[in-house]
N, C-alpha and C positions, 0 to 999 in steps of 0.2 A: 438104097442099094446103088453102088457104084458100078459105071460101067467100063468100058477096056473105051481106050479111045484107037485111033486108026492110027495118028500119030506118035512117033517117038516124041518123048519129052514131055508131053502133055499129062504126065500122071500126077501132077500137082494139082489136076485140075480134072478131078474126076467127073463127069454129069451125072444128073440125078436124077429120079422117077418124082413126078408131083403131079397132081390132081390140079383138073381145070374144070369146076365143078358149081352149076346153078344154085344148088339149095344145102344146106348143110346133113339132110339125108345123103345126099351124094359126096359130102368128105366122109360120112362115116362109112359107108359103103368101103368105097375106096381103101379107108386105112383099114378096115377088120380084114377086107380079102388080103389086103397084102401080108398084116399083120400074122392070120392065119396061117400061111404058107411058111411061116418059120424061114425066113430068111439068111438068118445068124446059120441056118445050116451049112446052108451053100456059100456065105460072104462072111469074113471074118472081122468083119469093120460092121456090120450090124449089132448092137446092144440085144442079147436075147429078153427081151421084151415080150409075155405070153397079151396076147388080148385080156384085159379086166371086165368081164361083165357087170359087174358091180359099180366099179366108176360110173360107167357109161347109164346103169339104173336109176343113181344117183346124182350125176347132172343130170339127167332128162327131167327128173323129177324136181328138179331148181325151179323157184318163181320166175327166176332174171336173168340172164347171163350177159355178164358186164364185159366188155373188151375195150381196153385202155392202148391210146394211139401216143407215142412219146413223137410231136413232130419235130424238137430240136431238141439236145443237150445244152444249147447255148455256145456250147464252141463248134459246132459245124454246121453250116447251111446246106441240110438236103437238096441235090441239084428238083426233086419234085416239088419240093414246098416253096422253093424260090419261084418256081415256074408258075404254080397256081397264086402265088402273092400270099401265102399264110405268115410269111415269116420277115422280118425286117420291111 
């Protein structure tokens, strides 16, 4: 959900609601409350997206859950991955 900023000009440059969040109970929290709330009602740039309880049945119930980190394309050096030394 985008918000109004104080300045003129700055509507290129909408800010945005995100989760700063310990355990991954606490991203789901987070996205059902908001999700719930029907957004798309009141903001016209939200995707009406209903919450799927089914998805959510059906990873929980996964063995594994794999999450894949791309740290370079090869044509750009992330200014992080320079900094920690993973890259060139």
């Amino acid at each position: 959900m985008g918000m109004n900023t104080s300045m003129p000009g700055q509507e290129g440059i909408p800010s945005v609601f995100s989760p700063m969040a310990r355990t991954l109970g606490d991203l789901l929290y987070f996205s059902r409350s908001l999700i719930e709330m029907k957004p798309w009602k009141w903001d016209h740039s939200v995707h009406p997206l209903e919450w799927r309880q089914g998805v959510e049945s059906e990873i929980k119930e996964a063995k594994k859950l794999r999450i894949g980190v791309m740290r370079t394309d090869g044509n750009l050096l992330h200014s992080f991955d320079g900094y920690l030394g993973i890259c060139g």
